[in-house]
C-alpha positions in Angstrom: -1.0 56.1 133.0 1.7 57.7 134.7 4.1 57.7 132.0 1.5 59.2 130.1 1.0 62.2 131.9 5.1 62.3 132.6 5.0 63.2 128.8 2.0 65.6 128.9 3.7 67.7 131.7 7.1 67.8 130.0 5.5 68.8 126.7 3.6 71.4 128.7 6.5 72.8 129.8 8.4 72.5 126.7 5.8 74.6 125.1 6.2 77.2 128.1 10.2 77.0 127.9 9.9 77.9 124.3 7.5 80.7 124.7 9.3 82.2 127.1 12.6 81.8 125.0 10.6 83.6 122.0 9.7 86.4 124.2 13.5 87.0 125.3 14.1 86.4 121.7 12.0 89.6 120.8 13.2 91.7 123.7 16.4 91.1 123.0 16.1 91.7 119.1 14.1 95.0 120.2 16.9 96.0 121.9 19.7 95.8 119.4 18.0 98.0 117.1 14.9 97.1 116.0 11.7 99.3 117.3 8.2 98.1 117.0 7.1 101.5 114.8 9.7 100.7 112.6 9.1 97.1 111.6 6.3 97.5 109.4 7.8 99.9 106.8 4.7 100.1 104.4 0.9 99.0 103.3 1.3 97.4 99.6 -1.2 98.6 97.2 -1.3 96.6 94.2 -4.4 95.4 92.5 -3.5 91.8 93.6 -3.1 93.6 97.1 -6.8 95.3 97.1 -8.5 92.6 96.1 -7.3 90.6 99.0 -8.4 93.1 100.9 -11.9 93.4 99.3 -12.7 89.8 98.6 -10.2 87.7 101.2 -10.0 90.2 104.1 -6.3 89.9 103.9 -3.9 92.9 103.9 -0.4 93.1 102.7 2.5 94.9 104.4 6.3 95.6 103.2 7.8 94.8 106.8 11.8 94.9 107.8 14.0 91.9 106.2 14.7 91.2 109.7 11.2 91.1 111.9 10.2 87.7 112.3 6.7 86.5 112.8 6.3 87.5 116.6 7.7 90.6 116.0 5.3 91.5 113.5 2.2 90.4 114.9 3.7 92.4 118.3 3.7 95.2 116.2 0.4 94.7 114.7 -1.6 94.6 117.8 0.6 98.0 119.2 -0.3 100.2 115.7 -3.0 98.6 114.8 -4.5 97.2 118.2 -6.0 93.8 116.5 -4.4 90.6 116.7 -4.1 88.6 113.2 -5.5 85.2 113.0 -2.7 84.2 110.3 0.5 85.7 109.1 2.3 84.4 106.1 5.4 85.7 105.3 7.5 85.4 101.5 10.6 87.4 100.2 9.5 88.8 96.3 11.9 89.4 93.5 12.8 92.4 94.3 14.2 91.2 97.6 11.4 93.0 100.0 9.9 90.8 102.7 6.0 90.9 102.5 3.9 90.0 104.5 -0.1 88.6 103.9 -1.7 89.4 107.2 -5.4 87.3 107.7 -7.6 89.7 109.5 -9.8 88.3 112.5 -13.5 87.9 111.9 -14.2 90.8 114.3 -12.1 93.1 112.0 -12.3 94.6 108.6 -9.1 94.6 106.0 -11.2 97.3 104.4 -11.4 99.2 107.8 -7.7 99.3 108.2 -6.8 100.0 104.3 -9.1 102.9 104.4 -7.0 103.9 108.1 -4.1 104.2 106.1 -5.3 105.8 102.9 -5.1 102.6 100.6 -8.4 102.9 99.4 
């Protein structure tokens, strides 16, 4: 039993190490020229893009090649002041990173398109 919970407290604070190492991760990428306002560069409005927002309540943003996933949902919850439940991120053809951004259930992709003059 011991041995046990040996593992469970170093996993525990593996898990907090690595959280905390994220966070610097951020700050630090924050500070070498990245700003939260300018991560997220632009709402995509395709007809694949609206009807994600209409039927999936997914959105889809054209974000900096460099923001990672933290940084973006950081972002997200500072312009947009929701917190995603999923983020999935892909590099298209045209060598733009895009971003497909799963709203919460308490939120409305439709809400936030019509924020920002998609729809």
């Amino acid at each position: 039993m011991k041995s046990q919970k040996k593992r469970k407290d170093k996993k525990d604070n593996k898990k907090d190490n690595d959280k905390e190492n994220n966070a610097k991760i951020i700050r630090s990428k924050l500070k070498k020229g990245f700003d939260i306002d300018t991560i997220i560069l632009y709402p995509l409005a395709t007809e694949k893009a609206i009807n994600m927002i209409t039927y999936q309540n997914k959105i889809v943003f054209i974000v900096d090649k460099r923001a990672t996933k933290d940084m973006i949902r950081s972002a997200l919850l500072k312009l947009f002041k929701f917190k995603p439940k999923k983020i999935n991120v892909m590099i298209d053809t045209k060598n733009r990173k895009k971003v497909y951004v799963t709203m919460p259930d308490d939120k409305k992709a439709l809400d936030i398109a019509t924020e920002l003059g998609i729809l």
